[in-house]
N, C-alpha and C positions, 0 to 999 in steps of 0.2 A: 454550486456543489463543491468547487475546487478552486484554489488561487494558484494561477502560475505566473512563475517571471521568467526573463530569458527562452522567449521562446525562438522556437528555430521554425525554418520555412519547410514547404513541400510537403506536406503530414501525408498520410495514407489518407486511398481513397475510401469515402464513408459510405456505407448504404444501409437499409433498412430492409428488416428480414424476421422472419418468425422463424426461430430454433429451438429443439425439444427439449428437455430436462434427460438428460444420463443419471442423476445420481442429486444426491442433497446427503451431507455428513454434520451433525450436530460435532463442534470441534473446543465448546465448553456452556458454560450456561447461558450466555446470549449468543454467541460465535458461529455462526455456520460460514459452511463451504459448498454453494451451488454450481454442478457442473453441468454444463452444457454444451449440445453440439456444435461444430466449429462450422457449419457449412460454408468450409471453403475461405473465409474472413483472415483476410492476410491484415500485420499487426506489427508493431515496433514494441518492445518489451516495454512497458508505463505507461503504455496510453488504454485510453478508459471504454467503454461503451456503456452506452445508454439501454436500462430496462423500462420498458412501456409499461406503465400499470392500466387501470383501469380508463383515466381520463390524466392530462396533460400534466394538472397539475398533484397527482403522481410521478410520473419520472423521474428517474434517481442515476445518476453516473458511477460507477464504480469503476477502479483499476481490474483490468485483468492480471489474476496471478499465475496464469499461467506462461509457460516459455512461448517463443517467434515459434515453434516446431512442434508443440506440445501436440499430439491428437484431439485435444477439448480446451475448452477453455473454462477456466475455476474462475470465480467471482466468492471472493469473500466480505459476508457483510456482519450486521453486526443486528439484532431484532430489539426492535425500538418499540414495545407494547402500542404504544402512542403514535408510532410513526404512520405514514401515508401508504410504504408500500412494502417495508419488510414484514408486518404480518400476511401479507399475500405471498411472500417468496416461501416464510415454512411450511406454508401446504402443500405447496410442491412435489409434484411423487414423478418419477421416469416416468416419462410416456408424454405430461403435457406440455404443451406448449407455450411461449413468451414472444414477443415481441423486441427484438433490439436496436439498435444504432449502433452506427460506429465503423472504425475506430476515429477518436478522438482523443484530443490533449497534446503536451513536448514534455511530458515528467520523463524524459528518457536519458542512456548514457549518452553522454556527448565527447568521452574519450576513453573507451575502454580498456584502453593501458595505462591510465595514469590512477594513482589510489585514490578510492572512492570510499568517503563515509557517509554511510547512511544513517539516519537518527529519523526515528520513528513512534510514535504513540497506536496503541490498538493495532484496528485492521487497517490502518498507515502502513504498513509493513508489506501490504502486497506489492506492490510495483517491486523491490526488493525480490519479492521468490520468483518476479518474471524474470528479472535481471541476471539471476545466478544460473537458469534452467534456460537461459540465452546465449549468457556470456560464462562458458564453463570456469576461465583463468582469472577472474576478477582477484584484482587484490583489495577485498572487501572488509572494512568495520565495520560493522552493524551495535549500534544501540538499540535497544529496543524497550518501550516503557509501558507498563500496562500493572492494573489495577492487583493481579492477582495470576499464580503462575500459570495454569490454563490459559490465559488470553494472550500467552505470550507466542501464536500462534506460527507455525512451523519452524521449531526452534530447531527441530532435528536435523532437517534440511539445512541450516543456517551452522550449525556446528563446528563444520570443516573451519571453517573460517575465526577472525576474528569478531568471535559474537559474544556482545556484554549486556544482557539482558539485567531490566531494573522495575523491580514491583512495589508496591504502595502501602498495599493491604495486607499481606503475610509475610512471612517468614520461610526462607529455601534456599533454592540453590542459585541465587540472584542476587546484585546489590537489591539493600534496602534503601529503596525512596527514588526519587525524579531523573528522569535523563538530564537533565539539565543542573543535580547538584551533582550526577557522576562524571559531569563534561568539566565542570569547575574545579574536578578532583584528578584529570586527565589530561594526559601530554597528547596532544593532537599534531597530523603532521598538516601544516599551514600550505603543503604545494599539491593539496588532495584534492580532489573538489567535493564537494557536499550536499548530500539530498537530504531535505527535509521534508516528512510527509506525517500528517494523523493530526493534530488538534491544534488550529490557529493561534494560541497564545503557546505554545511551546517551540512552534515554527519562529513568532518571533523574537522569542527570547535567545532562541540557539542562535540567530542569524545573529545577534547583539554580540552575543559571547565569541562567534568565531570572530567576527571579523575585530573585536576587541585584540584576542589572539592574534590578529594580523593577517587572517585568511582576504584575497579581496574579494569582495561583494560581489565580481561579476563570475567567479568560483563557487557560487551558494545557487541552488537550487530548488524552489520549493511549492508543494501542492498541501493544499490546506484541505481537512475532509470535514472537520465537524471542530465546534467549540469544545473545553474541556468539561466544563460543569464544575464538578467536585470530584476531577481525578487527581 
């Protein structure tokens, strides 16, 4: 479900637990926002947990977006007609119940003082909204790349900051076209380190570009969620 590198030791402790559904928010045409109860699941800001579907091979990882503090934990995903288990998640109504795992993964900070760019496709972006409702003083760039302005999800919350949001399909208040031709177009600072998260051929073409830039390699950061298709 994820590719990481640079991992670090000691992760949180995992455990397996049924918690209720609070809330489920349509956030654009395929984009939801399922929250659910925290009972109690202590967490590092990027790492993932596991949703139980029906049988095994259902189960899906997603980043929690929400902060280390938050009261609930948000799960943004993305409804895949076709897929295994997010048609089970939009039926979802407060009251029942899931299954999960976790926590798991090392997509996390690994020096919160030192500048952090983030580059991101879709709902790659969450680990991102754990990070800023974590880490209040982040000196943060965020790219962010997605098909159409809607999906450029929690851009509001991302504002304060350096945020250079890049759409595909329309016209707005965004670069037109790929995170990757606005990184070609962009002065980056080489002493940041870099999270890369959302769609494995964009993960590794940024990784190309920075270190081309002269970023080093063990400064690059990256969790893969899904192929691009035709974004």
């Amino acid at each position: 479900m994820y590719l990481e590198d640079n991992k670090l030791t000691a992760p949180d402790q995992t455990r397996r637990f049924h918690t209720r559904v609070v809330a489920q928010h349509r956030l654009s045409e395929t984009g939801y926002e399922l929250i659910l109860e925290r009972d109690g699941l202590e967490f590092k800001a990027g790492r993932l947990i596991m949703i139980h579907g029906r049988n095994v091979t259902e189960d899906r990882s997603y980043t929690v977006a929400s902060g280390e503090n938050d009261e609930h934990l948000h799960v943004l995903y993305r409804y895949i007609p076709t897929g295994k288990l997010t048609p089970q998640l939009i039926n979802l109504k407060p009251g029942n119940t899931l299954e999960v795992s976790g926590p798991y993964g090392e997509f996390i900070i690994r020096d919160p003082a030192r500048p952090l760019l983030f580059i991101a496709t879709g709902t790659g972006v969450a680990p991102c909204r754990a990070y800023i409702r974590t880490h209040r003083d982040l000196d943060l760039t965020l790219i962010h790349g997605a098909r159409v302005l809607d999906d450029l999800f929690y851009r509001h919350e991302f504002a304060p900051y350096k945020y250079h949001p890049c759409i595909t399909q329309e016209n707005g208040e965004a670069y037109r076209g790929r995170v990757t031709e606005f990184l070609k177009e962009s002065k980056i600072d080489i002493n940041s380190h870099a999270y890369l998260c959302g769609a494995y051929e964009m993960i590794y073409d940024v990784q190309d570009l920075l270190v081309e830039r002269g970023m080093p390699a063990e400064h690059i950061f990256m969790e893969g969620y899904y192929y691009r298709l035709d974004m």
